[in-house]
C-alpha positions as CSV (number, residue, x, y, z in Angstrom):
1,X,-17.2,0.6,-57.8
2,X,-15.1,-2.5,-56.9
3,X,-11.8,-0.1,-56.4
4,X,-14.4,2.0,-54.0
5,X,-14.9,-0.5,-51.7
6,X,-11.9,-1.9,-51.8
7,X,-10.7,1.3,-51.2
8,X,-12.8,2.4,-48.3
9,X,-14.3,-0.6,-46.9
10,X,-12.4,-0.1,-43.7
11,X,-14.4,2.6,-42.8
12,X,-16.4,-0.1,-40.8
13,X,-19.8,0.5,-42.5
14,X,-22.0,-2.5,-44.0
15,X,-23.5,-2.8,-47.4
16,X,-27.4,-3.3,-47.9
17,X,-29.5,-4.3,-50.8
18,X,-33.0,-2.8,-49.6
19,X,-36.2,-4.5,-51.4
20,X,-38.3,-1.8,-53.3
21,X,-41.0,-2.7,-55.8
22,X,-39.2,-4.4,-58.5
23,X,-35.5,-3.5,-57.4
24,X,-33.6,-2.8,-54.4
25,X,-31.8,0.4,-53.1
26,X,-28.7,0.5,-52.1
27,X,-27.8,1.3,-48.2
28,X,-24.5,1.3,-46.1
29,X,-24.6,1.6,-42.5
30,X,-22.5,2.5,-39.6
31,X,-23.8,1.1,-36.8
32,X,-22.9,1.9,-33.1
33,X,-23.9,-0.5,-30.3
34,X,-24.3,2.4,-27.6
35,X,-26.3,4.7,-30.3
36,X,-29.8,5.7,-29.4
37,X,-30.4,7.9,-32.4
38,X,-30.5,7.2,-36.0
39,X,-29.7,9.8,-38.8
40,X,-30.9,8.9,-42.4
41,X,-29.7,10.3,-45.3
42,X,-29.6,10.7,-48.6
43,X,-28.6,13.2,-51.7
44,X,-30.8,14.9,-54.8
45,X,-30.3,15.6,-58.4
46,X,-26.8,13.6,-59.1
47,X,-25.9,12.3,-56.0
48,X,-24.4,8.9,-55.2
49,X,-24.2,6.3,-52.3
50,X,-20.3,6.3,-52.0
51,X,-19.5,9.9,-52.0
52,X,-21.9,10.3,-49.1
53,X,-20.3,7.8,-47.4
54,X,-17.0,9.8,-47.5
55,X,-18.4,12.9,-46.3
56,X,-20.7,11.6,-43.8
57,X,-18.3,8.7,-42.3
58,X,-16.3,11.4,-39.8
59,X,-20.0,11.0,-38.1
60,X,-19.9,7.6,-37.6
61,X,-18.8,7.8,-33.8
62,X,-21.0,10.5,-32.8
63,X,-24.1,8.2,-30.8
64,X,-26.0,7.9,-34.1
65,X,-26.4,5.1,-36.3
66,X,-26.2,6.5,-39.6
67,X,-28.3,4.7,-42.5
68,X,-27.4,6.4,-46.0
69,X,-29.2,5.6,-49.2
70,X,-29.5,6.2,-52.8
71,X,-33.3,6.2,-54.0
72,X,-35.1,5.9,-57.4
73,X,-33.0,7.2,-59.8
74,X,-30.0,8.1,-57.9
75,X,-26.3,7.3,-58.1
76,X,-26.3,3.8,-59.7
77,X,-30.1,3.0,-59.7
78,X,-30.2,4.4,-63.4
79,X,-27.7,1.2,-64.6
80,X,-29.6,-1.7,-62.7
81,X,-31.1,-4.2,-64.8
82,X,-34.4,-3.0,-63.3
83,X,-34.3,0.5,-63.7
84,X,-35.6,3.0,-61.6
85,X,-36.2,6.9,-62.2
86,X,-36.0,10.1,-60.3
87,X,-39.5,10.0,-57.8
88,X,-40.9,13.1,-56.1
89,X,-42.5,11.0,-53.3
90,X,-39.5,10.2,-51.8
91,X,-42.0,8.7,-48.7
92,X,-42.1,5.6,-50.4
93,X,-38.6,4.7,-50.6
94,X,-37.6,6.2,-47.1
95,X,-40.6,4.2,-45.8
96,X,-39.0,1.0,-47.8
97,X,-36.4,1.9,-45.5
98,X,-37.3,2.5,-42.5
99,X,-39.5,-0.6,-42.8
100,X,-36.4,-2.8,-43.9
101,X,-34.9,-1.7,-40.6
102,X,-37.2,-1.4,-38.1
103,X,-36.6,2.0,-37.2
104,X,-39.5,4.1,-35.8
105,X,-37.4,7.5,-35.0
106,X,-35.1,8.9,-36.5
107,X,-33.7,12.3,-38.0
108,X,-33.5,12.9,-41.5
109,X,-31.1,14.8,-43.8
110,X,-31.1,15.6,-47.3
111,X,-28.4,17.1,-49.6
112,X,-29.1,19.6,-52.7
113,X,-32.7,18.1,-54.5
114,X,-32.8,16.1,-51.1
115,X,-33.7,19.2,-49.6
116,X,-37.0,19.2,-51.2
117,X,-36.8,15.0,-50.9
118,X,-36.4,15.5,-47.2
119,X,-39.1,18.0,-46.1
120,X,-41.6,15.4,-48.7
121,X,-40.6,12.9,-46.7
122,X,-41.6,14.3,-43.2
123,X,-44.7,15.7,-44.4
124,X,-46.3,12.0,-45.3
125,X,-44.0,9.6,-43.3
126,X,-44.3,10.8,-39.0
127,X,-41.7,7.8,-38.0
128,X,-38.9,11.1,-38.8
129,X,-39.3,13.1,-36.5
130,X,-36.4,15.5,-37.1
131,X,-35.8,17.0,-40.5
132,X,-32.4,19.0,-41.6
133,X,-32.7,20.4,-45.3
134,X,-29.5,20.9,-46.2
135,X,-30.3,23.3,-48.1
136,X,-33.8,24.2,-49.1
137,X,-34.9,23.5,-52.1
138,X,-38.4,25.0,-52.9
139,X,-39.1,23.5,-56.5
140,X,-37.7,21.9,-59.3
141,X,-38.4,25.2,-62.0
142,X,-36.4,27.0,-60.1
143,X,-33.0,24.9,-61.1
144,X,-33.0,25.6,-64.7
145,X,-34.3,29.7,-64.1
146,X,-32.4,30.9,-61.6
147,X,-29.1,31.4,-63.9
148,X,-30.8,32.4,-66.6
149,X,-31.3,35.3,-68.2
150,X,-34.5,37.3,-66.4
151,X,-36.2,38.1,-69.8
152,X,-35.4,34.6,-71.0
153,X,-36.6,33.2,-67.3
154,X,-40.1,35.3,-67.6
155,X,-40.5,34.0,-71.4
156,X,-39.7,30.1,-70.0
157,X,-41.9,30.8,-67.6
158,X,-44.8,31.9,-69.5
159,X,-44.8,29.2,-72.1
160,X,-44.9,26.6,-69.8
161,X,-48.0,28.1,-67.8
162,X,-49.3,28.1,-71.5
163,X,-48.0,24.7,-71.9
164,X,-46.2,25.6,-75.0
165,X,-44.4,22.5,-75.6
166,X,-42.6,23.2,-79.1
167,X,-41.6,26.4,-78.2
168,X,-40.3,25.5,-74.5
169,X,-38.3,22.8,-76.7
170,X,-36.9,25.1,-79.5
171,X,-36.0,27.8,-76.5
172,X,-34.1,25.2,-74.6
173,X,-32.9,23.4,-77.0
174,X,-31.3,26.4,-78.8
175,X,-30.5,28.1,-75.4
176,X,-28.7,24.6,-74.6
177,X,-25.9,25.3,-77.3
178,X,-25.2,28.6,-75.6
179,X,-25.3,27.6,-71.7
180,X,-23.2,24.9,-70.3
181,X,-24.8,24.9,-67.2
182,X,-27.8,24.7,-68.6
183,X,-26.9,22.0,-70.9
184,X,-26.2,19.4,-68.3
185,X,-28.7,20.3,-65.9
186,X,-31.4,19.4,-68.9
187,X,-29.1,16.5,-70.2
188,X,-28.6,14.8,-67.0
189,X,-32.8,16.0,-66.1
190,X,-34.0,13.8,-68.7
191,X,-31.5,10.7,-67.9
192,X,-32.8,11.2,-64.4
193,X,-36.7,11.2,-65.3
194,X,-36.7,8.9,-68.3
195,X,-38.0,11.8,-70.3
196,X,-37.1,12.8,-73.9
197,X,-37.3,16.6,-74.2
198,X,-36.6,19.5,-72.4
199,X,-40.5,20.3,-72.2
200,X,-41.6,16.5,-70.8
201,X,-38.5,16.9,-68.2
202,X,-40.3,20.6,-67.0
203,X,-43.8,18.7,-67.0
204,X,-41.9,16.0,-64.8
205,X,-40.2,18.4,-62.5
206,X,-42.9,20.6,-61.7
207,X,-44.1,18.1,-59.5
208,X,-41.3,18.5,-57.3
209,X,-42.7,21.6,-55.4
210,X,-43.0,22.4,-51.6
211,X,-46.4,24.3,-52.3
212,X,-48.8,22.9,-50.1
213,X,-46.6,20.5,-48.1
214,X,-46.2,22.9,-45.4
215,X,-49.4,23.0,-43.3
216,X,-48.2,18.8,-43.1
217,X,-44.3,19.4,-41.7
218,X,-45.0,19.6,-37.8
219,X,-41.7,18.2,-37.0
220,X,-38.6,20.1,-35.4
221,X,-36.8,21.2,-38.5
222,X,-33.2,23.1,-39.6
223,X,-33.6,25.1,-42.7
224,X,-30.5,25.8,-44.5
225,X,-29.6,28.1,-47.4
226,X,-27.0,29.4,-49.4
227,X,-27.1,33.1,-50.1
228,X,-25.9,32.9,-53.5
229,X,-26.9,29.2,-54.2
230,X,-26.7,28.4,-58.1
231,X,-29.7,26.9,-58.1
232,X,-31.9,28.0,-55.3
233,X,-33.2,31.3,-54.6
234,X,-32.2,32.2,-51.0
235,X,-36.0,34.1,-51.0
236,X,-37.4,31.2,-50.9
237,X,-36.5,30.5,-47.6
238,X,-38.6,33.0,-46.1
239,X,-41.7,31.4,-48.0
240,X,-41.3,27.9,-47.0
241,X,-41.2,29.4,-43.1
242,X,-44.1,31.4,-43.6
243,X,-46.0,28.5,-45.4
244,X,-45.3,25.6,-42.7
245,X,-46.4,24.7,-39.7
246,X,-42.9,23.3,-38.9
247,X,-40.9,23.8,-35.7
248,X,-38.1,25.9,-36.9
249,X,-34.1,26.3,-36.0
């Protein structure tokens, strides 16, 4: 982290500590004097502050201020002496920000699980009034099926309607071994949430979903989407347009 910013710190951004509840987030900014717009961002599942800082700093001169953040559980949030975990109302800390710096308008993006953070966002906090999912991302389930085997992805499935917990843990677990992929995605999951097994992470995630947020999201928003994403089904693009009341591009 030191080498970072020693690194890159003549990018001509500035570092903030944001308070939220018993911690802070961490925030850079690049500031413009002539800038009327703000663009806030932030990442998803393993995302961190400084590589968002790399891609997003060719922006910096483009009339927006650009405010980019790591929430609960992100990037280095895990190894603060006050921990925080992976949230799905992501309002609270993007209010924390906002708040913190008296911003009333702005756009919002979010990367990967930030898709899903971003559109959450906008359907509880109206002070965004521009949203840019980059990409979609429909709900958390859909991360750890959409590689997997489609008999193994309908059994998964199943058990956790049933809320089978030691078999979804002996599938996983066992299926772990075999799947790389899967492996981290579960690994890092629970590391993320604070949880201990493969079926308390599923019970955590599950919250994550877009169903019902919708009919909330009356902002102007850009859907985006991968057509062979490895972790979001393209389909489910058409069912967040036909669920929302959004303004779409």
């Amino acid at each position: 982290m030191q080498n970072f910013y020693r690194a890159y710190g003549d990018l001509g951004f500035e570092q903030h500590e944001i308070p939220y509840d018993n911690t802070s987030l961490p925030a850079v900014t690049f500031m413009q004097p002539s800038a009327k717009k703000n663009l806030l961002i932030f990442g998803g599942y393993d995302s961190n502050l400084e590589e968002l800082i790399l891609w997003f700093s060719p922006l910096r001169n483009n009339g927006y201020n650009l405010i980019i953040f790591d929430g609960p559980g992100q990037g280095n949030m895990l190894f603060k002496k006050e921990k925080s975990h992976f949230i799905m109302n992501f309002e609270k800390p993007v209010a924390a920000v906002l708040d913190y710096f008296s911003l009333d308008r702005v756009t919002a993006l979010g990367l990967s699980w930030g898709g899903f953070f971003v559109m959450r966002a906008a359907a509880f906090e109206k002070r965004i009034e521009k949203v840019i999912a980059l990409d979609i991302f429909y709900q958390g389930l859909d991360a750890l099926t959409i590689a997997m085997n489609p008999v193994l992805a309908f059994v998964l499935k199943t058990l956790v309607h049933f809320k089978c917990k030691t078999w979804i843990d002996v599938l996983l677990t066992h299926a772990m071994t075999r799947d790389l992929d899967l492996n981290w995605k579960i690994r890092r999951g629970c590391q993320l949430t604070g949880t201990k097994t493969p079926y308390d992470l599923i019970q955590n995630i599950k919250k994550h979903s877009m169903k019902g947020l919708g009919p909330l999201i009356n902002q102007e928003v850009l859907l985006l989407a991968g057509e062979k994403d490895q972790y979001v089904p393209v389909k489910r693009l058409r069912q967040i347009k036909k669920n929302s009341a959004m303004q779409q591009k």
